[in-house]
NUFI-444438 format. One line per 3 residues: number of its first residue (from 1); their letters; for each residue x, y, z of C-alpha. Coordinates in nm, 3 decimals. Layout:
N
NUM	A	X,Y,Z  ...
This chain:
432
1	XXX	2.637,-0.038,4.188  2.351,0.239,4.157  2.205,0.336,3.803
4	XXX	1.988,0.636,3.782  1.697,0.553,3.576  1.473,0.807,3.421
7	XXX	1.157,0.905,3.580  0.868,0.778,3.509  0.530,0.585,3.616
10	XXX	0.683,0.293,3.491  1.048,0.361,3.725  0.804,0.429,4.008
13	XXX	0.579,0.153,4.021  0.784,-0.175,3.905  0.928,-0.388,4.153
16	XXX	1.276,-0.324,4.279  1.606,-0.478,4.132  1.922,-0.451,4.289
19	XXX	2.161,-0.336,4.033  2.457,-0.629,3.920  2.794,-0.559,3.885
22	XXX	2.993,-0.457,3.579  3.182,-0.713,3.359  3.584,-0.723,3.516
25	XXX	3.891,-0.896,3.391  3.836,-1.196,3.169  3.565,-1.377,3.137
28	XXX	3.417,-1.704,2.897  3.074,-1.755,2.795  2.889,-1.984,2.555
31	XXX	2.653,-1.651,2.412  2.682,-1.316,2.457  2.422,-1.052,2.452
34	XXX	2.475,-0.704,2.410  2.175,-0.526,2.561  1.909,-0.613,2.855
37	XXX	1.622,-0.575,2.760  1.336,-0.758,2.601  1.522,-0.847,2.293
40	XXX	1.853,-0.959,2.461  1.664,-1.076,2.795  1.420,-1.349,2.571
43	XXX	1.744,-1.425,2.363  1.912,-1.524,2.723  1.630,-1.723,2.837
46	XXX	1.630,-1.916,2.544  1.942,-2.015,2.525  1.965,-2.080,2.866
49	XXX	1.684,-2.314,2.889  1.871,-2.495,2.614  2.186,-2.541,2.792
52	XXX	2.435,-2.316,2.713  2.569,-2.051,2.938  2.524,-1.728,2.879
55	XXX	2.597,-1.368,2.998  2.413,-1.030,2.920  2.604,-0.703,2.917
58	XXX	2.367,-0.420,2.999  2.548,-0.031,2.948  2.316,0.103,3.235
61	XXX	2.079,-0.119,3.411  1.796,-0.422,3.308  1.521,-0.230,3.130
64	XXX	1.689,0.146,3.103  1.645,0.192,2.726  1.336,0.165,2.523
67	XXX	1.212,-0.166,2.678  1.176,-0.002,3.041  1.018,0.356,2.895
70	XXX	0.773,0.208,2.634  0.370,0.247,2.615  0.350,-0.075,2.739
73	XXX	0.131,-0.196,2.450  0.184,-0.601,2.348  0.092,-0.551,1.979
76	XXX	0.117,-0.893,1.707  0.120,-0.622,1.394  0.345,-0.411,1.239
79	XXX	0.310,-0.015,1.176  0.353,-0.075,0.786  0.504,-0.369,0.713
82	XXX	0.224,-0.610,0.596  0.210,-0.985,0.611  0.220,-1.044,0.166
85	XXX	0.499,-0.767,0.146  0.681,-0.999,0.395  0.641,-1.303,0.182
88	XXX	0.677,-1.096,-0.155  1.012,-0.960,-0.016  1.150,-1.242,0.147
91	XXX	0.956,-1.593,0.027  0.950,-1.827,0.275  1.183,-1.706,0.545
94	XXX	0.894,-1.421,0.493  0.641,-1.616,0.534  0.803,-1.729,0.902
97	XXX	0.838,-1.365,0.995  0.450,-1.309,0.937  0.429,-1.631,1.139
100	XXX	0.643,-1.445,1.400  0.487,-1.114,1.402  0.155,-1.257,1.437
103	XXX	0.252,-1.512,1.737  0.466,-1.257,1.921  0.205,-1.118,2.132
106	XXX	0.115,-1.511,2.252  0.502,-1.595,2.300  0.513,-1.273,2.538
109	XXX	0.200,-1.384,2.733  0.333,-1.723,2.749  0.672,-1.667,2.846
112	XXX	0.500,-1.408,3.151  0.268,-1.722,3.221  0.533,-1.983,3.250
115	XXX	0.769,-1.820,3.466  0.494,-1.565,3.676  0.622,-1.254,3.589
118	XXX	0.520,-0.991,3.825  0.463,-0.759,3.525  0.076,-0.630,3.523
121	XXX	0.030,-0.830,3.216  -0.337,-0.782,3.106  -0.405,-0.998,2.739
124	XXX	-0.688,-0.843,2.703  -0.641,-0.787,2.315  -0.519,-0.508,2.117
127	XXX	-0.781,-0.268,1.878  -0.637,-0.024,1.613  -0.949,0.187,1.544
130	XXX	-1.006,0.368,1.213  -1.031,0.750,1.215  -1.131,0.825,0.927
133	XXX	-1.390,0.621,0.694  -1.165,0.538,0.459  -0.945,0.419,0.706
136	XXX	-1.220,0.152,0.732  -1.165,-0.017,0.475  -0.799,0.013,0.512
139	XXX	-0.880,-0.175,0.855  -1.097,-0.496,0.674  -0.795,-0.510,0.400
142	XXX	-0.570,-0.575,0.695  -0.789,-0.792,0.901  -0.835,-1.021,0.602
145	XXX	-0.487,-1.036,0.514  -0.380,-1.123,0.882  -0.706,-1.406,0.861
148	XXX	-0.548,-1.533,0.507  -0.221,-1.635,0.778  -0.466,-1.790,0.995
151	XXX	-0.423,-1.506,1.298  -0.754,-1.396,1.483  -0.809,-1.080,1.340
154	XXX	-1.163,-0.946,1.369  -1.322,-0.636,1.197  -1.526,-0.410,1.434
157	XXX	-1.804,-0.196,1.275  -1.915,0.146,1.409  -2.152,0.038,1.686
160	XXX	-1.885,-0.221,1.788  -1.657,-0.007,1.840  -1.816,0.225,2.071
163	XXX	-1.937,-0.007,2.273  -1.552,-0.170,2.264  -1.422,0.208,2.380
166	XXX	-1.727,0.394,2.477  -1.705,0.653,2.281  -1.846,0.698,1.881
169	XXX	-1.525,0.878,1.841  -1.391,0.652,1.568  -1.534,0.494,1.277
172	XXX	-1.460,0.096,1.291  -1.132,-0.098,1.311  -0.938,-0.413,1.349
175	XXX	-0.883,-0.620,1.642  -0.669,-0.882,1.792  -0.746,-1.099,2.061
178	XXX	-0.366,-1.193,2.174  -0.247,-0.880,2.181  -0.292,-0.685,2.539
181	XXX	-0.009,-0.441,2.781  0.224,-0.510,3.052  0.423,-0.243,3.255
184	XXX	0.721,-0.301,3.057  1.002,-0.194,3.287  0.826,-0.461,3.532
187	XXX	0.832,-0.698,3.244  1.251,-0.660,3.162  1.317,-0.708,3.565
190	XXX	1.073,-1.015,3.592  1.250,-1.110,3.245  1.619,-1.067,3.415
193	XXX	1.521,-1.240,3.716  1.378,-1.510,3.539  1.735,-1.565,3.334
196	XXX	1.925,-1.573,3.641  1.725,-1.867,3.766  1.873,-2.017,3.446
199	XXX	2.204,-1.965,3.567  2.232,-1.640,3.336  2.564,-1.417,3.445
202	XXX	2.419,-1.036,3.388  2.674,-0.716,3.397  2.485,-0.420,3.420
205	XXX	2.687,-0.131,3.391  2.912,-0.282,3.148  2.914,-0.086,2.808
208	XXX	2.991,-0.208,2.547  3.337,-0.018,2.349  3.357,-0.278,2.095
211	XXX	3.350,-0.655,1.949  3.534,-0.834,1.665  3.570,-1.206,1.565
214	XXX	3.894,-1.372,1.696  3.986,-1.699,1.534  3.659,-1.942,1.632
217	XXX	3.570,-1.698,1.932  3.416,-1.387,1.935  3.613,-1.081,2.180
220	XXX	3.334,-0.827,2.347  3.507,-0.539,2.536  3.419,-0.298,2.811
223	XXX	3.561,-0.041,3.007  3.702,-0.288,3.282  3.691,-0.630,3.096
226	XXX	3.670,-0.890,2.816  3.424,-1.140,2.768  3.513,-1.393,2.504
229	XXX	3.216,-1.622,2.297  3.160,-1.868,2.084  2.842,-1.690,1.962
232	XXX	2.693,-1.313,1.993  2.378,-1.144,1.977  2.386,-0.789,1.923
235	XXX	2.027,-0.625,2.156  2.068,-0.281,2.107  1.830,-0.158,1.863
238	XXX	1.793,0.264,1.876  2.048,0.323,2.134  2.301,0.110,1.916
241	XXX	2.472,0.418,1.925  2.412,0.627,2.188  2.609,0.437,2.454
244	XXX	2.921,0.363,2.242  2.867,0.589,1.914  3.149,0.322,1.766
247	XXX	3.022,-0.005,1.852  2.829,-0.085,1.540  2.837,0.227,1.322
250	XXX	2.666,0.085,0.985  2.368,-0.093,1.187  2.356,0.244,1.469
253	XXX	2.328,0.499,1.079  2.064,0.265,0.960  1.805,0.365,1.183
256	XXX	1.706,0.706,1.327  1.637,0.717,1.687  1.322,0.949,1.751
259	XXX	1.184,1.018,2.127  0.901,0.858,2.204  0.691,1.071,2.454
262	XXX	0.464,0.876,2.712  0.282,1.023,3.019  -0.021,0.937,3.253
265	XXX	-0.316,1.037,3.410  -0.434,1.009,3.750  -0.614,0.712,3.858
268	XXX	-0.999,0.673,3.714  -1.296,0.698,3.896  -1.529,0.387,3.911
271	XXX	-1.802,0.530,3.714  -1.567,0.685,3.424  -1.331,0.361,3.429
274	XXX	-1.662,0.158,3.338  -1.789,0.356,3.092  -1.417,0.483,2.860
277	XXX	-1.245,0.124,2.727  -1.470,-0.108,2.987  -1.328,-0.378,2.857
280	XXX	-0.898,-0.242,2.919  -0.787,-0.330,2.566  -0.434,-0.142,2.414
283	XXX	-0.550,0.139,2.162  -0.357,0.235,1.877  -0.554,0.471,1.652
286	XXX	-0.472,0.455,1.233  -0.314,0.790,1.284  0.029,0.846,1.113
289	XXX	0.019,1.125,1.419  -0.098,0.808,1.641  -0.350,0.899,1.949
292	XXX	-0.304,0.547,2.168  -0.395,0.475,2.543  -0.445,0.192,2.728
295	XXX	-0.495,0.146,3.134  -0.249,0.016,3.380  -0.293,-0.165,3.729
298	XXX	-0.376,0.175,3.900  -0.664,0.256,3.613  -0.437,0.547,3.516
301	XXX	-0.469,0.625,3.132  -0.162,0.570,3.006  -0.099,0.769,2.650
304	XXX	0.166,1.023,2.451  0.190,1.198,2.177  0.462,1.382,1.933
307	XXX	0.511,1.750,1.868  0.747,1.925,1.616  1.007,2.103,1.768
310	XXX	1.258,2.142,2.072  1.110,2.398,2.233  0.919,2.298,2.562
313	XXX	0.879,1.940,2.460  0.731,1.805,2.811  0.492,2.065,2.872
316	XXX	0.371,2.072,2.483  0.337,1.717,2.485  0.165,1.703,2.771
319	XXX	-0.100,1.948,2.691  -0.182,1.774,2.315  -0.226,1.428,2.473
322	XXX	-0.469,1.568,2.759  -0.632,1.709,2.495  -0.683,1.451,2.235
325	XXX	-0.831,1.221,2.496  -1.083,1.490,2.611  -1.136,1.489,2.218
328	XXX	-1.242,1.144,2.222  -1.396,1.139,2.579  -1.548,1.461,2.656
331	XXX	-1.733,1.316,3.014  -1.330,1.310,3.156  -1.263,1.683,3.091
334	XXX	-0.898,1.757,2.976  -0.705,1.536,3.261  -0.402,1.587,3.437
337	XXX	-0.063,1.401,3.345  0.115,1.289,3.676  0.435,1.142,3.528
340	XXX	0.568,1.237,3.193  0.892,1.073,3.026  1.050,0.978,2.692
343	XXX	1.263,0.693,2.531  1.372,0.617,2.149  1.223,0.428,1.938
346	XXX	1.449,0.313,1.642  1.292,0.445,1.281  1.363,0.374,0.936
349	XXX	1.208,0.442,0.610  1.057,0.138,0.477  0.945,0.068,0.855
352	XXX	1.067,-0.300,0.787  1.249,-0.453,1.101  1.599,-0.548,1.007
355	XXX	1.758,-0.923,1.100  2.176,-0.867,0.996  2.476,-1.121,1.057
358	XXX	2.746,-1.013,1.214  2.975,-1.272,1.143  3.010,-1.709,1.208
361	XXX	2.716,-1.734,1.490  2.698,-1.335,1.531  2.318,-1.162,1.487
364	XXX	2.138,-0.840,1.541  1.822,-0.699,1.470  1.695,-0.348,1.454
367	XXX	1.410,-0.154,1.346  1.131,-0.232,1.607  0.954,0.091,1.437
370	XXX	0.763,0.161,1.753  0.602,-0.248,1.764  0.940,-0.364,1.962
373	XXX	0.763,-0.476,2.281  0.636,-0.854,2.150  0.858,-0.811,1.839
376	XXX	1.185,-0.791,2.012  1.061,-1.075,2.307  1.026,-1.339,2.012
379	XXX	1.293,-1.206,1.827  1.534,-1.275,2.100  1.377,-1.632,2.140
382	XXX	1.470,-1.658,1.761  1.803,-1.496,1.796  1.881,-1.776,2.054
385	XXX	1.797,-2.082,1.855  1.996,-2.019,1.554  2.299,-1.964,1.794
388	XXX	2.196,-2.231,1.943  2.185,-2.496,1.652  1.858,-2.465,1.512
391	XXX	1.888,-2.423,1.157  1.878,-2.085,1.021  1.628,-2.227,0.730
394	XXX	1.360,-2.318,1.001  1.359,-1.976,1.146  1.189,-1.638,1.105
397	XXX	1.565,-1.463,1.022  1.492,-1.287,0.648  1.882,-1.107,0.671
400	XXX	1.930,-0.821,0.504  2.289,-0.629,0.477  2.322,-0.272,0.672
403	XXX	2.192,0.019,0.442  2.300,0.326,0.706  2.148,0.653,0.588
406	XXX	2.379,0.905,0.407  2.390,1.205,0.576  2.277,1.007,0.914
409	XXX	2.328,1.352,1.169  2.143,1.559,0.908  1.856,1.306,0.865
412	XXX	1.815,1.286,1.316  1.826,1.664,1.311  1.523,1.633,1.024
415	XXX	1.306,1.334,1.168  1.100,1.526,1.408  0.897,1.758,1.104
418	XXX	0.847,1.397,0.943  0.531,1.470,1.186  0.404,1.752,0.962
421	XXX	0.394,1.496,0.692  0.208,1.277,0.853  -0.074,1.519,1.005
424	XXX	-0.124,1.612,0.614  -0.176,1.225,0.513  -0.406,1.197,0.842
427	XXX	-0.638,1.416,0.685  -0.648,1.250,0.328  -0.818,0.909,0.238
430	XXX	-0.573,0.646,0.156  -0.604,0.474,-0.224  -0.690,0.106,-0.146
């Protein structure tokens, strides 16, 4: 079968897959996974490599939602959600997650290591500088809480910071050493062929209408068959439900699913590719109105942005992000974007990543709050062992019970102005 994906650099540079077949008549599997991409492809991998049989169903193809249309950015942190809130909300299955979060750009790398991903995975550490000089110290609080955890979070002062992205555009910052970018729609195909190695059975093509528990099984149906479980993991995250609006109303209202907008620049010359980000980290400014960039195999700048409003998205877009890196790098000019393109990101308001049971040996999580490239590859590895007999105590799983937004339609048609909100607290000094 042929699936159109969505243009983009990422759709025109990874290497090919040929499309599987959809899920028909009945079929038996050990775990099921709803969704193929990083999330459910780690979660498949896992399990595999622990002997049970498994079999992905992917609505469109390996890779087509968020996980194939990201940034690209492998970052260990969260947007908000700090390691002590973690432990203050959750104790000690808290305390795993920080453990998690802060390992997750490591278990990507290692997982692209030990099976040779073809995936342009650079770990060349991830930098979040401050842009403001009160964001400074917000950036030492959160390097020393991440040190109190034992993670290798370093403080950069002004001078090391321009000299980290050649430019004396921002003010200091913190930075992690794990942390790096892959071409991420590279990274889900290398992850899919890596499962089927395993013996993993993956449907693409096969949406997903509905599940429900039956006796000491669980029954997941599509359009042309029936795949029947002893466990399930639900991989969805913001396109829960935008595939099959019914599959999983409660956890599909919980979170708001908000374009993302990425885009690229031509290839670098020598001279400007040694002197802007020498050293090819993953930026990710302290911006609520985030300016980010990092480079890709081709030394294209890859970056994005946000506007508010409908009108002319692409082309408004476009224009802000070529300008806010000719902000911060005047010798480039204002460049040219080659490839635009878009994906949702699932947001919520305490920008805490949800873990939910389904039922006996069901799980989802959602949430990924724009951090889902390493969160959801060791979620999915975590997702896997607790179907998989590991005990639920000994993993990073703080469960929480659905809380879908009233008003859910209203709050999508809203979401976008949240922007204007957040270009007002950009220009404000936080209270530390």
């Amino acid at each position: 079968m042929t699936v159109e994906f969505p243009p983009s650099l990422w759709a025109a540079t990874a290497p090919e897959r040929i499309t599987t077949s959809a899920l028909s008549g009945q079929a038996e599997t050990d775990v099921a996974i709803v969704g193929g991409g990083f999330t459910g492809l780690s979660a498949a991998i896992e399990a595999a490599r622990r002997g049970h049989s498994v079999t992905v169903l992917e609505g469109r193809a390996v890779g087509w939602g968020a996980s194939g249309r990201n940034n690209g950015q492998v970052i260990p942190t969260l947007t908000a959600a700090e390691p002590d809130a973690w432990v203050s909300r959750f104790g000690e299955a808290g305390r795993r997650m920080v453990s998690l979060i802060g390992n997750s750009a490591s278990i990507l790398f290692d997982l692209v290591r030990e099976y040779d991903m073809d995936a342009e995975a650079e770990q060349t550490g991830w930098f979040q500088p401050a842009h403001s000089p009160g964001r400074v110290k917000l950036s030492q609080k959160r390097v020393d809480a991440w040190q109190r955890f034992g993670f290798p979070a370093e403080f950069k002062d002004a001078a090391q910071t321009q000299e980290l992205l050649g430019t004396d555009f921002w003010y200091g910052g913190m930075f992690n050493p794990t942390g790096g970018h892959i071409n991420p729609l590279a990274l889900a195909r290398a992850m899919a062929k890596a499962a089927e190695r395993l013996g993993v059975k993956i449907h693409e093509g096969s949406s997903v209408s509905a599940f429900r528990r039956e006796g000491a099984q669980w029954r997941i149906e599509t359009k042309d068959g029936v795949l029947k479980s002893r466990a399930l993991i639900l991989a969805t995250n913001a396109y829960t439900g935008e595939l099959a609006p019914g599959l999983a109303p409660r956890l599909a209202r919980s979170v708001v699913p908000v374009l993302s907008w990425q885009m690229s620049t031509e290839p670098l010359g020598d001279n400007l590719r040694a002197s802007i980000l020498p050293g090819r980290q993953a930026i990710s400014d302290t911006r609520g109105d985030l300016r980010f960039f990092r480079y890709d195999a081709r030394n294209r700048l890859i970056t994005g942005g946000a506007v508010i409003g409908s009108h002319d998205v692409a082309n408004r877009v476009r224009r802000k992000a070529a300008r806010n890196l000719a902000e911060a790098f005047p010798e480039m000019g204002v460049p040219e974007m080659t490839h635009v393109w878009s994906g949702y990101i699932g947001m919520n308001w305490d920008r805490f990543p949800k873990v939910h049971r389904l039922g006996p040996d069901g799980w989802a999580w959602i949430g990924c709050n724009g951090r889902g490239v390493a969160l959801g590859t060791a979620l999915g590895r975590e997702l896997a062992r607790v179907v998989t007999g590991i005990p639920e105590n000994e993993l990073a799983l703080p469960v929480t019970e659905p809380k879908p937004f009233p008003i859910h339609s209203a709050v999508r048609r809203v979401a976008p102005t949240y922007l204007a909100w957040l270009r007002r607290k950009d220009l404000s000094e936080p209270k530390l």
